[in-house]
N, C-alpha and C positions, 0 to 999 in steps of 0.2 A: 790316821792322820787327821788333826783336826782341823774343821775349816777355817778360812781365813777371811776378814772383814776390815771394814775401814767403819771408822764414827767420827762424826763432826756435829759439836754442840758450838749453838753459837750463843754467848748469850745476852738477852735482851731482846732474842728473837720475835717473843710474842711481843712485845712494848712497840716496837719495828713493824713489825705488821697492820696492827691496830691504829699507826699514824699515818701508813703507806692506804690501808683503805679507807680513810679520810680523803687520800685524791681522787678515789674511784666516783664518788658521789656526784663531784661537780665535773668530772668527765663524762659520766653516764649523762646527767642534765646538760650538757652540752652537746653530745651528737646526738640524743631524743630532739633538741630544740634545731641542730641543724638537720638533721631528716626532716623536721614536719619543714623547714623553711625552703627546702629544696622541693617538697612534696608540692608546696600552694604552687612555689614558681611554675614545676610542670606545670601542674592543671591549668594556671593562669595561660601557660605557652600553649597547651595543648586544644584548647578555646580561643582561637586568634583570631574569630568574628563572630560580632555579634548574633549572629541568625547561626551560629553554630549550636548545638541541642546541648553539647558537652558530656556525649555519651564517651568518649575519649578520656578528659578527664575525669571521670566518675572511675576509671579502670584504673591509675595512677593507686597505688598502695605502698605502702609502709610499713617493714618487721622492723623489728629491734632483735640484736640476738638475744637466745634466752642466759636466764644466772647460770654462770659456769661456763659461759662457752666465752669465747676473748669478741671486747667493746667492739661492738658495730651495731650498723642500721641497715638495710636494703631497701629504694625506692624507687618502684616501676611500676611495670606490668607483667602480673605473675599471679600465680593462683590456679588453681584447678577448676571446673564446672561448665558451663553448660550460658549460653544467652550471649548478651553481647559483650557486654563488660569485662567476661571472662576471657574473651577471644581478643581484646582491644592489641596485644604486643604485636598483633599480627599486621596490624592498620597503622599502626606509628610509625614504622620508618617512610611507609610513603605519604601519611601524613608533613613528616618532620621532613625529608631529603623532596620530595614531590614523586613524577613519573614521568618518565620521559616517554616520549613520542616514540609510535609502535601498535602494540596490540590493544585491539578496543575491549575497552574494559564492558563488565556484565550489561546488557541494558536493565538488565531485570532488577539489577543493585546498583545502576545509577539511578533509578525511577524511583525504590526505595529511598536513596540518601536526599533524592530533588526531591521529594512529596515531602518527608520529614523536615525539610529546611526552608519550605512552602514556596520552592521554585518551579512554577507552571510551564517552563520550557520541557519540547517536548525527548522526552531521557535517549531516544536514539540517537539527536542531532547531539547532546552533551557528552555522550560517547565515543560519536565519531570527530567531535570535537578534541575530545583528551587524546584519543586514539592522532589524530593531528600533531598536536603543540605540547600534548604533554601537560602537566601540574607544576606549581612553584611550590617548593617547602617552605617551611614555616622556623624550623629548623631551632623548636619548644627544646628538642634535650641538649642542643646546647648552650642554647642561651642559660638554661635551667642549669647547667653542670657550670657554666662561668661565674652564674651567681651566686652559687652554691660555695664556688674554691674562693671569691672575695668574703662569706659570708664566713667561711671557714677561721680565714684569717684573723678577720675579726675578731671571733669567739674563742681563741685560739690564743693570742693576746688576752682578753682575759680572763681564760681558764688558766694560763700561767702567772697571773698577777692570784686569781683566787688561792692556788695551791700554794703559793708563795707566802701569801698571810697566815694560812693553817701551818703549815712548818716552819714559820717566823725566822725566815734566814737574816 
């Protein structure tokens, strides 16, 4: 019995292709340019005073997917190794949401963060203080993800006006 099969030639197929990845170009240059624009916002959020070192935003990263896998970007905190930078996803949410009143946080790594940010109070009262009232967040990844979705739009509009020219509807 011989086997059985289907075939479908379309044609103009290549011609088709070779116009259709004409819009790849300026969609890839459009979420490369909104990742980096969502990227500064973090760090911009993630730095919300002055006397902050910005060891926080220096952990804020950026992939792009790679050729062949479908358009995206990713931008956080993420990575593998070893230091602080590498550790930052772990500091961000009480960074960004605060901490609420309860359990006294490290003296030994409030002493470290007040020596660092040249606050000469002494790190046990600033503990038993957070341990107290708690932290305010700052609340860096959402403002950062707001700005990102109007920044979107934006780019968004005219990536549809760009792809619109190249296919000359």
């Amino acid at each position: 019995m011989a086997g059985s099969g289907f075939s479908v030639e379309v044609e103009g197929l290549e011609k088709l292709q070779r116009k259709l990845g004409g819009a790849l170009t300026p969609a890839k240059t459009m979420i490369g340019d909104l990742a980096r624009y969502v990227q500064a916002e973090l760090k911009k959020g993630a730095k919300p005073h002055a006397a902050d070192k910005g060891t926080l935003a220096e952990g804020v990263k950026l992939e792009m997917s790679a050729t062949g896998q479908p358009l995206g970007a990713t931008v956080g905190f993420f990575g593998r190794g070893y230091g602080a930078r590498s550790s930052m996803g772990a500091i961000a949410p009480t960074v960004n949401y605060g901490r609420r009143p309860g359990k006294r946080p490290s003296v030994q790594a409030i002493g470290r963060w007040a020596k660092a940010h040249g606050i000469s109070t002494n790190p046990w009262v600033l503990a038993r203080n957070i341990a107290r009232e708690g932290t305010k967040g700052v609340l860096f990844l959402e403002k950062a993800e707001e700005a990102g979705r109007k920044k979107a739009q934006e780019m968004m509009g005219k990536l549809a006006v760009e792809i619109e020219k190249r296919f000359g509807s």
